[in-house]
Every structure is written in structure tokens, then in C-alpha cells.
N, C-alpha and C positions, 0 to 999 in steps of 0.2 A: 577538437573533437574529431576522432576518426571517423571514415565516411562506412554507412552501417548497409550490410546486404537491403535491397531491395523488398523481399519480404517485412520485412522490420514495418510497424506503424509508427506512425506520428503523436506521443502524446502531449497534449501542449499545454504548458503551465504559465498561466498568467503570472509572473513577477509585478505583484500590485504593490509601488510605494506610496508610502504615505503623501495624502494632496491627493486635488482632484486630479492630475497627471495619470494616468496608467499607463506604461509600459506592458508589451507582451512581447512574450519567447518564447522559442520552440522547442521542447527540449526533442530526442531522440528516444522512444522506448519500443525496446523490440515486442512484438507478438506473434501470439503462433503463426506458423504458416497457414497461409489462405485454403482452402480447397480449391481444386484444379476448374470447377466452375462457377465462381466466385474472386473475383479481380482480390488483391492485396490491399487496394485501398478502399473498400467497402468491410474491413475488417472493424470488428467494435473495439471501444478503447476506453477505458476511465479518463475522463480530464475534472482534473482539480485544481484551483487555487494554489500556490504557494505564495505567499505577500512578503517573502523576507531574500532579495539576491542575494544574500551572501552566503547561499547555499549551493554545493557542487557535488555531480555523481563523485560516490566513492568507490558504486561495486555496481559491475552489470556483466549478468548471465542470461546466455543463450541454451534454453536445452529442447528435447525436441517438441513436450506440449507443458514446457514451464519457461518463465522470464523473470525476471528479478532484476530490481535497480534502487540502490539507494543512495539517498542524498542527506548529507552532512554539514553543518555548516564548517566557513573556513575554517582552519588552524587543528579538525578532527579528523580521525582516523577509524580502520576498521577495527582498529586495535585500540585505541582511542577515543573513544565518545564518550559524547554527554547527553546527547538525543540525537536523533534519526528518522528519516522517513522512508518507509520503505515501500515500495509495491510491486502486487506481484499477480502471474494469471494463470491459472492452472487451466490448459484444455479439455476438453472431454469430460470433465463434470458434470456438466448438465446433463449429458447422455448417462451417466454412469450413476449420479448420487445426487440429491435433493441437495439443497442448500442445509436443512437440518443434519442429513446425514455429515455433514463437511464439518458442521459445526459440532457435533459429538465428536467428532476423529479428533478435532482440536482440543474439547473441552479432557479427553480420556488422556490423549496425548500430556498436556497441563498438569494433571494428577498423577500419572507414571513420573515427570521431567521434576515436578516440583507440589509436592501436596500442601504446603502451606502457602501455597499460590492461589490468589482470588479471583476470580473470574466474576463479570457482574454484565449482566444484559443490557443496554443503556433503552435499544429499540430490537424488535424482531420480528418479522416478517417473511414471507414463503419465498424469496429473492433477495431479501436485502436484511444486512444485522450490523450495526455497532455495539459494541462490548467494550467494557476495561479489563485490563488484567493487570493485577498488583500482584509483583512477585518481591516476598521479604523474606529472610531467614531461610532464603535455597541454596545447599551446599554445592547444587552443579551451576551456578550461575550468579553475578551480582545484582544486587536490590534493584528493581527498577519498576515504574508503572508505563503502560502501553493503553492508547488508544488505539482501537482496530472498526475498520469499514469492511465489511464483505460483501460483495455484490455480485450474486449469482446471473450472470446476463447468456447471452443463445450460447453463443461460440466459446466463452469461459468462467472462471470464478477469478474476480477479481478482489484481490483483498488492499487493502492500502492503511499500514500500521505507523505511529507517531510513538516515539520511544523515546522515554527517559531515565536517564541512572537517576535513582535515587525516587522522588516523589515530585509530582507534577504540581507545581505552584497553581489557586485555582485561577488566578486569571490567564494564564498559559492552557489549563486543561479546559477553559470555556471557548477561548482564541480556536485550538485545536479541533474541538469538539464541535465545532463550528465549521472550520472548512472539510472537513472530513465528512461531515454531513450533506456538505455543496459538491461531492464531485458525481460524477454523471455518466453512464456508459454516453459516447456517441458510437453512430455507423455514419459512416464519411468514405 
């Protein structure tokens, strides 16, 4: 793993194997830049669970108030998958749009990209929303169901999405649905 600018936070995914043993590691995920009276590592950060190693960054973007990292298990690609996790933090949201407003931009977004695409609230709240989205029979993209976490916290909107081609088996979409409900802004 290349060494990541400074600014960058720390988010850290416990790698829980099975057995009472657990294992933790650090991964590396960038966020926005800090404000000038505001140190970097007092920046907030989603930390979640992942329980399965044999997952590894496939894709990570720097931009100037958006960050992006997703993870794949081995042997898949960007070009490539079968599921994915993705997350991601939009700055200046909160100053600029409610967490409702973010979630229409998404929901309107969904029905231009794909109208036989289903969208389904699982929980929602003035800060926090999990949702499904089943997309079948869209000619801009292949079949797949998505769990999505969004979590509107001070300094951004964080979303953290679980994707897969085709239809989510349900004891994977309960697994899933599970730790995406356990992750948690810190400030650290």
C-alpha cells in the first residue's frame, strides 16, 4: 500500500474471523481536508465492520470535497464483479442540503438512470437512512441489488453501499444489513 498524504484519515475495519480470536487492521481512507483551525486527525470518519479478509481496495479517489474507496473480494475487478463495497463522503452537505434533500437527488437520479429500479426505505431518519435498491431490466446497466447506509454527520455525508450483480441471497442481505447498520461516525 502506497504511503497516503497526511491530510488523509484513518478508517479502520475490523477484519473479524470466525472464533472468539479477532484480528484488527487499519485500512487507509482519504477525507476531506481539515479546516486550517481544526488539526486532521480530529476529522470524523465512518468505521464499520468488515468480517471477511479476503477483501482488497480495488478503487480509491481523491477529489477536493469527495473520496471514494472500494473493496472487492479477491480474484474481482472493476470490470469484474460480483459484489462490492463501496464508501464514500461528500463535504459540505450539511452546510448546503438536509440529508432528505441528498436523498431525493439520489432517489430522482434512480428514475432518470433506471425507472424499473426499486428503491425501498429500510429505516429514515433526519441524519441517518438505509435503503435497498433493486435494479432489474435496465438497459444502462446490469441487474443487481444494493444495500446503502447514509449518514449525514458535521463535516460530511457519508454513504457506505454493499452491491451485488444479480440478487442478494437473504441470508447475505441480513449478514449485510447488519453490519451496515453497525457503522458509526467517529471524531478521533
Amino acid at each position: 500500500m502506497s504511503t497516503l498524504p497526511r491530510a488523509l484519515a484513518v478508517l479502520a475495519i475490523a477484519l473479524l474471523p470466525p472464533g472468539p480470536a479477532a484480528a484488527q487492521t487499519t485500512m487507509t481512507m482519504p477525507a476531506p481536508a481539515a479546516p486550517a483551525e481544526e488539526p486532521a486527525e480530529k476529522r470524523e470518519r465512518l468505521v464499520f465492520a468488515l468480517d471477511d479478509p479476503n477483501w482488497d481496495v480495488a478503487l480509491q479517489q481523491v477529489g477536493e470535497n469527495r473520496t471514494l474507496t472500494e473493496w472487492m473480494p479477491d480474484g474481482q475487478s472493476a470490470k469484474a464483479w460480483r459484489e462490492k463495497l463501496t464508501y464514500q463522503t461528500l463535504e459540505g452537505l450539511p452546510k448546503l442540503a438536509s440529508l432528505d434533500g441528498f436523498l431525493e437527488q439520489i432517489i430522482e437520479g434512480v428514475k432518470k438512470t433506471c425507472p424499473t429500479a426499486r428503491l425501498t426505505f429500510l429505516r429514515r431518519s433526519a441524519t441517518d437512512a438505509l435503503y435497498e435498491l433493486v435494479v432489474k431490466g435496465c438497459a444502462t446497466q446490469p441487474d443487481q441489488n444494493e444495500l446503502v447506509r447514509v449518514v449525514h454527520g458535521r463535516d460530511a455525508t457519508h454513504t457506505l453501499h454493499y452491491a451485488v450483480r444479480g440478487v442478494i441471497e437473504p441470508a447475505r442481505r441480513n449478514r449485510w444489513r447488519s453490519l451496515l447498520e453497525q457503522a458509526r461516525i467517529v471524531r478521533e
